[in-house]
C-alpha positions as a Markdown table, in Angstrom:
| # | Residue | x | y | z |
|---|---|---|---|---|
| 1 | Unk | -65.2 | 58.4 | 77.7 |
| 2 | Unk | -63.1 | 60.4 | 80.1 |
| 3 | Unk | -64.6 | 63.6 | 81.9 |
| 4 | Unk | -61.2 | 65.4 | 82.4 |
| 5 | Unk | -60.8 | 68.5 | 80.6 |
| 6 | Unk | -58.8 | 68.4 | 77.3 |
| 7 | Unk | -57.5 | 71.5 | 76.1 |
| 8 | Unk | -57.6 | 72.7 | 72.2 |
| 9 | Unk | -60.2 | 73.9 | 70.3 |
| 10 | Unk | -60.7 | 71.3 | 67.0 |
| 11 | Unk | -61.8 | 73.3 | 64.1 |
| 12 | Unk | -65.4 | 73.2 | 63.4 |
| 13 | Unk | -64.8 | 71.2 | 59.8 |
| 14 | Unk | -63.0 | 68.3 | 61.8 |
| 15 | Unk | -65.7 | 67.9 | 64.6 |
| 16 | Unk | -68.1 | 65.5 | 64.2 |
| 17 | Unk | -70.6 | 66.2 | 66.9 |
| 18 | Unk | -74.4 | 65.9 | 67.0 |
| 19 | Unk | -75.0 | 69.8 | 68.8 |
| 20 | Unk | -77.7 | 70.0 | 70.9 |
| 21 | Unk | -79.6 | 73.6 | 71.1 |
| 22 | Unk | -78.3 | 76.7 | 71.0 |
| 23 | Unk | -74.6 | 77.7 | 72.4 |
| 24 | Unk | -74.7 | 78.6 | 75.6 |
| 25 | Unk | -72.2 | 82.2 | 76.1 |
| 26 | Unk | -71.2 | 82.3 | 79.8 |
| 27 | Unk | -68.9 | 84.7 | 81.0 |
| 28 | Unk | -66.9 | 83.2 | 84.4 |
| 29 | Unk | -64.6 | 85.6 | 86.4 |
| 30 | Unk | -64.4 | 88.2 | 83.7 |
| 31 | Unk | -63.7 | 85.5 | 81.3 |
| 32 | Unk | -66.1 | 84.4 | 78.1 |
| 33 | Unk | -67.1 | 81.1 | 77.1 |
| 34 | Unk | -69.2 | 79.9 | 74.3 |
| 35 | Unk | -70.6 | 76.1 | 75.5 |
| 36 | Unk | -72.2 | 73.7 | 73.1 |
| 37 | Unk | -74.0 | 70.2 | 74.0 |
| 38 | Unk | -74.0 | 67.2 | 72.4 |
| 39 | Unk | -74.5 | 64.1 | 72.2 |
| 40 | Unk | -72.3 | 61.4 | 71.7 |
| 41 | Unk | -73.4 | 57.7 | 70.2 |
| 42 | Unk | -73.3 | 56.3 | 73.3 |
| 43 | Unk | -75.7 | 58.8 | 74.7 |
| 44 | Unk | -73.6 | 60.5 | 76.9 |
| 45 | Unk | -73.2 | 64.4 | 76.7 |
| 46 | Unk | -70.1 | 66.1 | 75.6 |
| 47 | Unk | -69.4 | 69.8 | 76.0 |
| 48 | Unk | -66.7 | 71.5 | 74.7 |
| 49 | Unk | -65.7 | 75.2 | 76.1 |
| 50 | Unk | -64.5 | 77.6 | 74.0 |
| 51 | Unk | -62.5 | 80.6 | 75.7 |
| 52 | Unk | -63.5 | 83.4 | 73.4 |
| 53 | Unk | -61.7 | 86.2 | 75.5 |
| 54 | Unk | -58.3 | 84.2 | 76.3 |
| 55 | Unk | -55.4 | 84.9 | 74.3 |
| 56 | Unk | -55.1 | 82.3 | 72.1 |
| 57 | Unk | -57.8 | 79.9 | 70.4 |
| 58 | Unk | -58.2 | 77.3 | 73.8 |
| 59 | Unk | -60.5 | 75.5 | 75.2 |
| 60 | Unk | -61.4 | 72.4 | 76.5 |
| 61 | Unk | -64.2 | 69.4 | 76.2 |
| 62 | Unk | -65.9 | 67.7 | 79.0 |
| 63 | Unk | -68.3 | 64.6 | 78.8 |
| 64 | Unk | -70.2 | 62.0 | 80.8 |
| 65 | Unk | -73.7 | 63.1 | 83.0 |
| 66 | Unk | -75.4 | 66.5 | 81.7 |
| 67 | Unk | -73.9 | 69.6 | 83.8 |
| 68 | Unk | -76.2 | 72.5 | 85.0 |
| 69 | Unk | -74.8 | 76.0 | 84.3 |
| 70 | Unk | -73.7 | 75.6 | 87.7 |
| 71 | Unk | -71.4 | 72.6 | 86.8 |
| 72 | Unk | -70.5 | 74.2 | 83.6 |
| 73 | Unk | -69.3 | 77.4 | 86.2 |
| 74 | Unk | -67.7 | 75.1 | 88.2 |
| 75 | Unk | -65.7 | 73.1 | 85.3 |
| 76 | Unk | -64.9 | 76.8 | 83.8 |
| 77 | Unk | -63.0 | 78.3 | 86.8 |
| 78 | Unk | -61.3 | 74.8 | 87.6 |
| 79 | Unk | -59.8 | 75.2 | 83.9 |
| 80 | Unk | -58.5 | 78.6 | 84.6 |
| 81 | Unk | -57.1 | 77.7 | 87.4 |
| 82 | Unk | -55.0 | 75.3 | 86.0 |
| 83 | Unk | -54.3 | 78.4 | 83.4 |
| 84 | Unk | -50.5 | 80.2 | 83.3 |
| 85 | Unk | -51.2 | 83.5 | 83.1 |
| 86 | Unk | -47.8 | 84.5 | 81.3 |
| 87 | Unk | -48.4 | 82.1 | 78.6 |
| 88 | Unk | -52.4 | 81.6 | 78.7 |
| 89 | Unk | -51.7 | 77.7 | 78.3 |
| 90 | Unk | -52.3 | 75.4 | 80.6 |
| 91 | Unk | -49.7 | 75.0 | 83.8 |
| 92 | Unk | -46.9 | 72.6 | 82.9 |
């Protein structure tokens, strides 16, 4: 499993995912996030982001070691600043 981000948001009907707790809403410079854990069969914990305030339905998933709401701050702002802000989509 790869821990670079991968943008999207996947439907809730096409994930497959093993959630862990509660989400986690985290709002990052101005920006809101909902976070949810989980567990993948391996063991390994997989997050995805959602942006809730962005301007389209975007996101992105991160997995590998369990982050502390510091990492998940850190891997927030690293994905907006990869973010174009006159299309809200990630750089090309």
């Amino acid at each position: 499993m790869s821990s670079e981000p991968e943008p999207g948001i996947a439907p809730d009907e096409t994930r497959d995912r093993n959630w862990v707790g509660d989400p986690i809403l985290m709002t990052v410079d101005g920006q809101d996030f909902r976070v949810r854990a989980y567990r993948a069969p391996s063991g390994a914990w997989g997050y995805d982001f959602d942006w809730l305030s962005g301007p389209h339905e975007y996101g992105f998933g991160s997995s590998g070691a369990g982050m502390s709401r510091a990492e998940m701050e850190q891997a927030i702002r690293s994905f907006l600043a990869e973010i174009d802000p006159a299309t809200g989509y990630l750089a090309e």
